[in-house]
C-alpha positions in Angstrom: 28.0 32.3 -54.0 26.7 30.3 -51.4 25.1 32.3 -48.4 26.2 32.2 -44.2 26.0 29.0 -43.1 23.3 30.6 -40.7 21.4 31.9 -43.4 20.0 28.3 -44.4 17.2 26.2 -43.2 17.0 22.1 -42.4 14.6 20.2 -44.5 15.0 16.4 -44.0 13.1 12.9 -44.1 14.6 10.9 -41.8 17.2 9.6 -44.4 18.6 12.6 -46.1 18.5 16.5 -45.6 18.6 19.4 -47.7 19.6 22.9 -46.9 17.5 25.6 -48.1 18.9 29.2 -48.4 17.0 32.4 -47.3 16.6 33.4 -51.2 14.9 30.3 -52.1 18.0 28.5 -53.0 18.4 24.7 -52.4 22.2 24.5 -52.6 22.8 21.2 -50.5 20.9 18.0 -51.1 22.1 14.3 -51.2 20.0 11.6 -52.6 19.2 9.1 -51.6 21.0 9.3 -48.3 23.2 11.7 -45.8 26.0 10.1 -47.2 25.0 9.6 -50.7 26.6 12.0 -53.5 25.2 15.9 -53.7 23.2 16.1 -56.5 23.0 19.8 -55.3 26.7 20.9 -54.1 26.2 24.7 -54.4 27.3 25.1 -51.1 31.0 23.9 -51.6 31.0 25.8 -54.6 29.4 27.9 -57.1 26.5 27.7 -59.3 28.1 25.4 -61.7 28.0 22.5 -59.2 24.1 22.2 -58.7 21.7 24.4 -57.0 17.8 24.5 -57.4 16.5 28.2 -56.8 12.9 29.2 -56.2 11.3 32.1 -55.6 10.1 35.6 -57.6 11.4 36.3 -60.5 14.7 38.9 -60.5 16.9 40.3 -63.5 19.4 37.9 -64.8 22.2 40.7 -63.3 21.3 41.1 -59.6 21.0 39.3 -56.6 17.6 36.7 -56.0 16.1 39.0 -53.4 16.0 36.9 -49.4 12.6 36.4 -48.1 11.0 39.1 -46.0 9.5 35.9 -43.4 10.3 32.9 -43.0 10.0 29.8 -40.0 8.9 26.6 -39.3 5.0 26.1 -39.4 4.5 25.4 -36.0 6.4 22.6 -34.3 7.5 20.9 -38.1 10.2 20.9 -40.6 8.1 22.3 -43.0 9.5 25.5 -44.0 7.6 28.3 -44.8 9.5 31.5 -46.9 7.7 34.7 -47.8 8.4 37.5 -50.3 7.0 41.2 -50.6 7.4 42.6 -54.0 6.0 45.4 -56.0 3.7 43.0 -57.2 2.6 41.2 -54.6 3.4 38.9 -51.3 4.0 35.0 -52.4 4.8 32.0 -50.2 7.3 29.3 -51.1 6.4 25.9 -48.3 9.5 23.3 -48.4 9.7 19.9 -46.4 10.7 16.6 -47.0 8.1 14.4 -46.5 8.9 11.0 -44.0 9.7 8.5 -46.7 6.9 5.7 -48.1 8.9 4.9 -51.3 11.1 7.6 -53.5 12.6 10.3 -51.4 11.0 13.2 -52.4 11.6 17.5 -52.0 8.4 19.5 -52.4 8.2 23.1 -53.0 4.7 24.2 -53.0 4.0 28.3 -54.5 1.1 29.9 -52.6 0.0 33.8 -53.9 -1.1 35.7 -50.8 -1.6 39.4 -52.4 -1.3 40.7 -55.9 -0.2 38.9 -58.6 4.0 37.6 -58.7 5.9 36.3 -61.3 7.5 33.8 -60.4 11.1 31.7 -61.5 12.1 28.3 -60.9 15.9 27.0 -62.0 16.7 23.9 -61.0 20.7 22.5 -62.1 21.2 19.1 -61.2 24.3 18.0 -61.0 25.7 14.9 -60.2 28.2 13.3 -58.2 29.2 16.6 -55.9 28.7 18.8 -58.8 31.4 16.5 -61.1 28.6 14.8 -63.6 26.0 16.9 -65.6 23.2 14.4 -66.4 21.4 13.7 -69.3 17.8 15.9 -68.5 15.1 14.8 -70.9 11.3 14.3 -71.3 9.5 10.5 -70.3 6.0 10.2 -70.7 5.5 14.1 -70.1 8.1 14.2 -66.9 11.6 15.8 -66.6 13.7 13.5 -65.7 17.6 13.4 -65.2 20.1 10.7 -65.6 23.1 9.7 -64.9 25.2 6.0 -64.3 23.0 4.6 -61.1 21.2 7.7 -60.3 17.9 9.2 -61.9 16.0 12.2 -60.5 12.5 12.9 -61.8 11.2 16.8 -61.9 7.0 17.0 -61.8 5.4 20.2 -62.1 2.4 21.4 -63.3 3.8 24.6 -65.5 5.6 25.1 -68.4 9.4 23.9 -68.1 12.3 24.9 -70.1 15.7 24.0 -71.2 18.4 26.7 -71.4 22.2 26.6 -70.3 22.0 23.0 -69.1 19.4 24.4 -66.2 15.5 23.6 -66.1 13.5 26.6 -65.8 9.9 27.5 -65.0 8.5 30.8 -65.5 4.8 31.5 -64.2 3.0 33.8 -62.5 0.9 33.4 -59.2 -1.7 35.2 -57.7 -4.1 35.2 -54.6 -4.8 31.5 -53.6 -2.9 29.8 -56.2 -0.9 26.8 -55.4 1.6 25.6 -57.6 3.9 22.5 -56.8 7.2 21.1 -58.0 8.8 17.9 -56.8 11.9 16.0 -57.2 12.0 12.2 -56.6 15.5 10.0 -56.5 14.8 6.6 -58.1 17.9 4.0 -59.1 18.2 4.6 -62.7 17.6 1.3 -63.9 14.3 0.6 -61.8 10.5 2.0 -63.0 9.8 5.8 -62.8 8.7 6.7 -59.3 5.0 7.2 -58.9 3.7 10.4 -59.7 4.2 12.9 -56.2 1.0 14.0 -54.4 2.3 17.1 -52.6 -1.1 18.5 -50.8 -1.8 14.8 -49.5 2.1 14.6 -48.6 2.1 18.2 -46.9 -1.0 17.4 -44.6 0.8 13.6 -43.8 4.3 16.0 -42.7 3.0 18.1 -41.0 0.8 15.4 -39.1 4.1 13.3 -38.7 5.7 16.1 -36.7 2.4 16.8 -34.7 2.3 13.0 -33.2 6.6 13.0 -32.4 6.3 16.4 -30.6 3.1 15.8 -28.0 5.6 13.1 -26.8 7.9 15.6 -25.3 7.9 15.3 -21.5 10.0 18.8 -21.2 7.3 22.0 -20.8 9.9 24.7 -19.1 10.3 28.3 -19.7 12.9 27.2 -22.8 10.4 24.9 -24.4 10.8 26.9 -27.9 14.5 25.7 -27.7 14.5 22.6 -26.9 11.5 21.5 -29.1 14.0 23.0 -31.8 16.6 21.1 -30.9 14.9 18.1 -30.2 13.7 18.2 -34.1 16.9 18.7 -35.4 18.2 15.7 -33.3 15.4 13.8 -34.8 16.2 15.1 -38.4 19.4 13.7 -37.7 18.0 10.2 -37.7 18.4 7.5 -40.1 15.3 6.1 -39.6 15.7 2.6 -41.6 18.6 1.6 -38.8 18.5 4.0 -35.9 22.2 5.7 -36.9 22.3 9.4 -36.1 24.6 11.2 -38.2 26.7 14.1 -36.7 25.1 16.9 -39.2 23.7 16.6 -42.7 27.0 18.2 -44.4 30.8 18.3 -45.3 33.5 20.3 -45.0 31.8 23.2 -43.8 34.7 25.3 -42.2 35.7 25.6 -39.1 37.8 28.5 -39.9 36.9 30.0 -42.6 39.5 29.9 -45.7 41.4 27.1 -44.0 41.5 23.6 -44.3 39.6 22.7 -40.6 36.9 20.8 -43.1 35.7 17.2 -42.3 32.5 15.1 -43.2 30.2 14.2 -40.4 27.8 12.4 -42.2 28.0 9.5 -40.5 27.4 8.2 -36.9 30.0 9.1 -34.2 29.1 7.0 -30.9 30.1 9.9 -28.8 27.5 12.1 -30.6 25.3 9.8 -30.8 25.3 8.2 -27.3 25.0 12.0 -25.9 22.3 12.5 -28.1 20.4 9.5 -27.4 20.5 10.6 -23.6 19.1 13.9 -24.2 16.1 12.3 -26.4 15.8 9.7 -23.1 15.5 12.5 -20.8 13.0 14.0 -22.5 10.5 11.1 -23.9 11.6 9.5 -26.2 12.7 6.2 -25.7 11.5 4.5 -29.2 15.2 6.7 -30.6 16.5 4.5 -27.7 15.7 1.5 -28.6 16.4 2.4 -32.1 20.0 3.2 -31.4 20.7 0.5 -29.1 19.9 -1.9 -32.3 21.8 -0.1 -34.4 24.7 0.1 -31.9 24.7 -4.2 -31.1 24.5 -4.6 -35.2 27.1 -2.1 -35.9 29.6 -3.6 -33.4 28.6 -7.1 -33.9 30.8 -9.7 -32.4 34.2 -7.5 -32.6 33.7 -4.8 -29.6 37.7 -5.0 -29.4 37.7 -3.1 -32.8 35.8 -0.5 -31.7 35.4 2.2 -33.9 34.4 5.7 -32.7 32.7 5.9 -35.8 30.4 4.4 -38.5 28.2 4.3 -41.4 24.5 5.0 -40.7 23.9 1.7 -42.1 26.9 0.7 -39.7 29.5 0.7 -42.1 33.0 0.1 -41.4 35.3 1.6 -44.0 34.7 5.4 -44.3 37.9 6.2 -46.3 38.7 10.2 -46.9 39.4 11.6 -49.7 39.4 15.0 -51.3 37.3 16.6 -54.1 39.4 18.9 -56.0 37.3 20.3 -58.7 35.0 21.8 -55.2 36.3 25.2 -54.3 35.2 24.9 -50.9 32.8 26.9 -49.0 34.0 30.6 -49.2 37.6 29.2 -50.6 37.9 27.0 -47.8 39.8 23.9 -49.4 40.0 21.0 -49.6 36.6 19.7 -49.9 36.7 15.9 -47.9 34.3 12.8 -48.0 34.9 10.1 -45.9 36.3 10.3 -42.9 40.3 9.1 -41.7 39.4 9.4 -38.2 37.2 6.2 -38.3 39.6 4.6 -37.4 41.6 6.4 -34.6 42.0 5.6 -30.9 40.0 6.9 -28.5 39.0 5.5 -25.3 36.2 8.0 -24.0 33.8 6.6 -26.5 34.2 3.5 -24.6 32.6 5.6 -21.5 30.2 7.5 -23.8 28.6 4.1 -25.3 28.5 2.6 -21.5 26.9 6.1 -20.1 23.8 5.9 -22.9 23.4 2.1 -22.0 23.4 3.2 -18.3 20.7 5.8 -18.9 18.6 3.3 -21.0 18.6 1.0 -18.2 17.6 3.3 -15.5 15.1 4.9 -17.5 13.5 1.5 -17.8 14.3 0.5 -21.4 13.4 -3.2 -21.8 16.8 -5.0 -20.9 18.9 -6.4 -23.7 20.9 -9.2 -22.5 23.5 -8.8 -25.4 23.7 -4.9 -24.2 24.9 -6.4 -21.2 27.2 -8.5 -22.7 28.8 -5.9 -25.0 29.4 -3.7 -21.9 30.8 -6.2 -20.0 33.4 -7.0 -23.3 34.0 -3.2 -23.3 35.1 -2.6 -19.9 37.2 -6.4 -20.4 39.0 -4.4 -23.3 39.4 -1.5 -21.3 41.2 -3.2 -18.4 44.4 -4.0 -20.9 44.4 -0.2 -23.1 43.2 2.5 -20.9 47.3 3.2 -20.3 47.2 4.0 -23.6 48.0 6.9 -25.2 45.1 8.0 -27.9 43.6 10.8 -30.3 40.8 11.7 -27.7 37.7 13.5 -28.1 38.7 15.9 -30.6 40.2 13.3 -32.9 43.6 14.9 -33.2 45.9 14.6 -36.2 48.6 15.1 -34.2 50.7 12.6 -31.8 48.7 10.5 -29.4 49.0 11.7 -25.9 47.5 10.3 -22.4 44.4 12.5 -22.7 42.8 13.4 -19.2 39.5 13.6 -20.6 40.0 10.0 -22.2 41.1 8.4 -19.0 38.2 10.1 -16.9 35.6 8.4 -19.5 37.4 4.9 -19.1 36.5 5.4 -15.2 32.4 6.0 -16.2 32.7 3.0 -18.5 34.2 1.1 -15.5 31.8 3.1 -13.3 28.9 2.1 -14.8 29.2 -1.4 -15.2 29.7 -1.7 -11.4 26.7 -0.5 -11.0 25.1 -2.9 -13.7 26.3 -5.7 -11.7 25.1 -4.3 -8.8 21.4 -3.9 -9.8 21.6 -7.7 -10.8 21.4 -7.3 -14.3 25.0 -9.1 -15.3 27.6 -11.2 -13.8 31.3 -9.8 -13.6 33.9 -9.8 -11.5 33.1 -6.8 -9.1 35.6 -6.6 -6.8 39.0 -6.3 -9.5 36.3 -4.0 -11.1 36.2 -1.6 -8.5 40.2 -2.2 -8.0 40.4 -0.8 -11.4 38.0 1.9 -11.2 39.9 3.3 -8.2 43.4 3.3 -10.3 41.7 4.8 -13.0 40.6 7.6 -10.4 44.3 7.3 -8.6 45.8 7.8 -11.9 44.1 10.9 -13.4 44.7 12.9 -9.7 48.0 12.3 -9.6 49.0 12.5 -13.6 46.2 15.0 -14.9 46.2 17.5 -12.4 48.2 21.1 -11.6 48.5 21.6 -8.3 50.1 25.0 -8.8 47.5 26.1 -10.9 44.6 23.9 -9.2 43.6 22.9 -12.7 43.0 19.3 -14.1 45.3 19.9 -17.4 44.7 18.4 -21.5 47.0 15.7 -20.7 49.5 14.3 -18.3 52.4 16.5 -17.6 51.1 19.4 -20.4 50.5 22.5 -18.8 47.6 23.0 -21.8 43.6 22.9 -21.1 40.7 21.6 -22.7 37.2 22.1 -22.3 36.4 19.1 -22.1 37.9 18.9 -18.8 34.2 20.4 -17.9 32.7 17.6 -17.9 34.8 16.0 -14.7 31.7 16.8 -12.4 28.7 16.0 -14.6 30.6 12.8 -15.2 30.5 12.0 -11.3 34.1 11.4 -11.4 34.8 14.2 -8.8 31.7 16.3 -6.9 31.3 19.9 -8.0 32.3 21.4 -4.6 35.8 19.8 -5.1 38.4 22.8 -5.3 40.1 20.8 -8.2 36.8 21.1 -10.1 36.1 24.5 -9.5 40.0 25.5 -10.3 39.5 23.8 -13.7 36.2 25.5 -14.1 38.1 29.0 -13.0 41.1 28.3 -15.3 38.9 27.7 -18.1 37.0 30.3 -17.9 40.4 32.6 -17.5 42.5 30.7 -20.3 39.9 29.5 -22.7 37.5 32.1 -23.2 36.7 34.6 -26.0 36.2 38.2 -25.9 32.3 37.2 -25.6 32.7 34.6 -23.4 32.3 31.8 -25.1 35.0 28.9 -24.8 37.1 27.6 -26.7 38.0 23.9 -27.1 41.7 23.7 -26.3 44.7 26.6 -27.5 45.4 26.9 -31.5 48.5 28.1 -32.8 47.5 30.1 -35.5 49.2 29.6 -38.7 51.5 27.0 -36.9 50.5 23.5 -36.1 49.5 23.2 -32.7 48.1 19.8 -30.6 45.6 19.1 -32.9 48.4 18.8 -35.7 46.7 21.2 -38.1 47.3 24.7 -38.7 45.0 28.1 -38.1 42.5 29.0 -35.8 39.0 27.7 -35.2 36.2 29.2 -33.5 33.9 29.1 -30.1 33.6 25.4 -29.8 29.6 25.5 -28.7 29.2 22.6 -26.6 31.6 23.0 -24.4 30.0 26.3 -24.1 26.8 24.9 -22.8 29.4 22.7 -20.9 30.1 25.9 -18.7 27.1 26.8 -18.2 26.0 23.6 -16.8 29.0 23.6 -14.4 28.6 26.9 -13.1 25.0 25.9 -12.5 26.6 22.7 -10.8 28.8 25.1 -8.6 26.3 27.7 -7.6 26.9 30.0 -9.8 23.5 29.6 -11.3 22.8 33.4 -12.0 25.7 33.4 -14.4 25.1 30.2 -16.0 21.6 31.4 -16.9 23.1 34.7 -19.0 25.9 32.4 -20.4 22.9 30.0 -21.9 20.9 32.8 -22.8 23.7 34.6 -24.4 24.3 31.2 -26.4 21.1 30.8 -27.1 20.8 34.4 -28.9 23.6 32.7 -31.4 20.8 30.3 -32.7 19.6 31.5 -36.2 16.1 32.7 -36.9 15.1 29.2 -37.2 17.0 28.4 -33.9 19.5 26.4 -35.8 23.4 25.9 -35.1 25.9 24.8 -36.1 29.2 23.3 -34.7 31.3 26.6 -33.6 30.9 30.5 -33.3 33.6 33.0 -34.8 33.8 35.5 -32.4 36.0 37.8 -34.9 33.5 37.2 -38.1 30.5 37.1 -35.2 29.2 34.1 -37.6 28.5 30.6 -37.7 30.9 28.3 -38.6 31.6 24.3 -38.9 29.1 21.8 -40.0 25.3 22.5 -40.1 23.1 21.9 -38.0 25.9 19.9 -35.7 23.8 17.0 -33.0 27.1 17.8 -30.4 25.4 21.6 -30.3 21.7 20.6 -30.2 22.5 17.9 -27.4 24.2 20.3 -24.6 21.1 23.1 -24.9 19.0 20.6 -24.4 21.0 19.3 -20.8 21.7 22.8 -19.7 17.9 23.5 -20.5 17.1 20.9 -18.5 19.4 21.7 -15.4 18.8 25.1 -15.5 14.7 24.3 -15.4 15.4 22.0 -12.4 17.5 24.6 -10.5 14.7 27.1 -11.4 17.8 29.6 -12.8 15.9 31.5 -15.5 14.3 34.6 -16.6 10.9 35.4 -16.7 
């Protein structure tokens, strides 16, 4: 059985990620991309669908025992897992190192004390745990294969076959180092050259070293943000810039129920928002990076805007379900691909013209076709923001005039005003700011409750959404407004948990409710951070501070999280590690650092 989701650690190369469980267990890997099929799929299922386990050796009947210690070394993604046994204290290092050629997983067995034995059982299986490959010997390497796919297993100890599982049995004591490797080659190409861990570790761990002494942040939540910023990074195709949305599938969202989507690919929302939080804080290379990827992806069609894509920039991300998967803790079905590719909704329009914005201002050499495509954006916008649409949380139900939606169409118009202003394009600025102002106009008079002073879900509902919270850090209305500060009062009164975390809009339970789909979900944890940075905006800065801190403490030991928290099961839940959680710590960080609201 597969463990908490917050009981795994990120490995990852820039292209693909694995997830590493606090008993040594790799039971999440895709090869040779985010998207590509699990050759480990443990985690949707059991055992039987691919796992690769390593750690001391335990009887065949009981549990593999967790690791006593374990954490990044230093500022990395190298992960670092201890054990203390009768025998002895060993150390298992994992990392992925950034890809020159085969992508690679390296597991290197250190003795500290005593003398350990040791068990390694690595199951490869194919195609999300569907295709058991044919696992022989080449020229004294293991290697498995199966149609395009071959995997090659290097070791220096004694390997064995036994129940369709490669196993290693070995013994380590004080200063010993023993590595194993796995490398992903096309099956029909030349074995992959022969791994070099020790070189590879010391050319990580350097890798890491150089990205993090370009952080401009150095506040009092530093150790968070560095995190976070890692994970972001992690997140990164590197070959085109794409930033997927986490490395995983249909983790739940409520566990035993069928809130479970892919977000292996690259949302613009998600990644816009997470491009500004690398701007803010140094990094503008991810910039530029994205900015490519986003001009390529759209190409010379921005009126079919998609809210999402491949990481190559892929179009066609069709879902469908894999029924021999159980589902993480039952919680079926098990998806790939993604149906809401190709939904309406107009915020991303405002999200993608925001992250140009912000690469302008921070001095990002100008792209004149950036300027071009925002101009065709806000030219698109002029004849659809009346629409109805899905909105931000990609709903599955009927499309409805979503405040949130129409308030992003204003930032797209917003900000393109403000292009033209600097110089920087030609448009026409005067029907422009006509429309900007209906926009505005439009959302007072249609979104808003004046008997509850609340800005509502969507015009003439009576419903909230936490995504109202960003009205003010948008600039659409000041935070002093009483409509702002009713919505912020509202939420916090209607939207809340027991814990006070918020929630993302009403569920109905076992009945289908806005979203269209039935049961619950949990603490949605960006728009957590969203309160927190409003009630920071309003004043309230005291009681933003122990909101952050209090999300903060939700972070796993390795300061990882993922998309919601389950304030009945008091666990993680949703896809792991989730970018649109990472992002909003690192704003609130940043706003609670320049209000000088914290601790200590």
């Amino acid at each position: 059985m597969a463990g908490r989701i917050e009981d795994y650690a990120l490995i990852g190369d820039m292209q693909t990620a694995a997830l590493v469980c606090r008993d040594g267990t790799v039971d999440w890997l895709c090869l040779p991309r985010f998207d590509s099929h699990a050759i480990f799929a443990g985690l949707l299922g059991t055992e039987e669908h691919g796992f690769w386990r390593l750690g001391p050796a335990h009887a065949a009947d009981s549990q593999p025992p967790a690791a006593a210690r374990r954490g990044y070394r230093g500022d990395s993604l190298i992960l670092e897992s201890e054990w203390d046994t009768p025998r002895g204290t060993v150390r298992v290092t994992d990392f992925m190192p950034p890809r020159d050629g085969a992508p690679q997983l390296i597991r290197i067995v250190e003795g500290v004390t005593g003398r350990v034995p040791m068990r390694s059982a690595l199951r490869m299986r194919f195609s999300y745990g569907r295709v058991v490959p044919w696992v022989h010997k080449h020229e004294g390497r293991t290697v498995a294969v199966a149609g395009p796919d071959s995997v090659w297993f290097d070791t220096e100890v004694e390997t064995y076959g036994k129940s369709l599982t490669t196993y290693a049995d070995f013994t380590v004591g004080p200063g010993d180092r023993i590595a194993f490797t796995i490398s992903w080659e096309p099956s029909h190409k030349v074995p992959p050259a022969l791994p070099e861990p020790e070189q590879s570790l010391e050319a990580t761990e350097h890798f890491w070293r150089e990205w993090v002494e370009q952080c401009t942040y150095h506040g009092p939540y530093r150790e968070a943000v560095i995190r976070s910023l890692i994970t972001l990074k992690a997140l990164t195709y590197a070959p085109t810039g794409g930033i997927v949305a986490a490395p995983t599938t249909s983790l739940p969202e409520d566990i035993g129920g069928v809130r479970n989507w892919d977000y292996r690919y690259t949302w613009l929302r998600d990644a816009a928002i997470t491009l500004s939080s690398l701007l803010r804080t140094g990094y503008r290379e991810e910039a530029r990076a994205w900015r490519e990827w986003l001009l390529r992806a759209v190409a010379g069609d921005p009126e079919n805007l998609q809210i999402m894509y491949g990481i190559a920039g892929e179009r066609e991300l069709g879902e469908a379900e894999l029924d021999w998967l159980p589902g993480y803790e039952g919680s079926a079905p098990v998806r790939v691909g993604n149906g809401a590719a190709h939904q309406l909704q107009l915020d991303v329009y405002g999200e993608v013209t925001e992250a140009l914005h912000l690469a302008h201002m921070t001095g990002l050499a100008r792209n004149d076709y950036a300027s071009l495509l925002q101009l065709k954006l806000i030219r698109y916008l002029e004849d659809h923001w009346q629409e109805p649409d899905e909105g931000i949380w990609e709903v599955r139900g009927p499309r409805r005039h979503f405040v949130h939606s129409k308030v992003m169409a204003w930032v797209a118009v917003d900000r393109t005003i403000k292009l033209i202003e600097s110089g920087d394009a030609d448009g026409p600025l005067e029907r422009w700011r006509e429309l900007r102002d209906d926009i505005h106009r439009d959302v007072c008079e249609k979104g808003y409750d004046k008997e509850r002073n609340t800005f509502t879900q969507s015009y003439g509902s009576k419903e909230l959404d936490a995504s109202l919270l960003l009205i003010p850090q948008m600039g659409f209305l000041p935070p002093d407004d009483k409509r702002v500060i009713g919505t912020i009062e509202a939420i916090q009164r209607e939207l809340s948990t027991s814990d006070g975390f918020i929630l993302r809009y009403p569920t109905e339970g076992q009945d289908e409710g806005v979203d269209g789909l039935p049961g619950d979900e949990g603490a949605f944890l960006a728009c957590s951070f969203w309160m927190a940075d409003d009630l920071a905006m309003i004043g309230r800065v005291d009681e933003a501070r122990k909101l952050f801190e209090k999300l903060l403490a939700l972070r796993n030991d390795l300061g990882l999280l993922a998309e919601e928290w389950d304030p009945r099961l008091k666990r993680q839940v949703g896809n792991f590690p989730q970018a649109f959680s990472h992002v909003p710590l690192i704003d609130t960080a940043l706003r609670l650092t320049a209000s000088g609201a914290y601790g200590g």
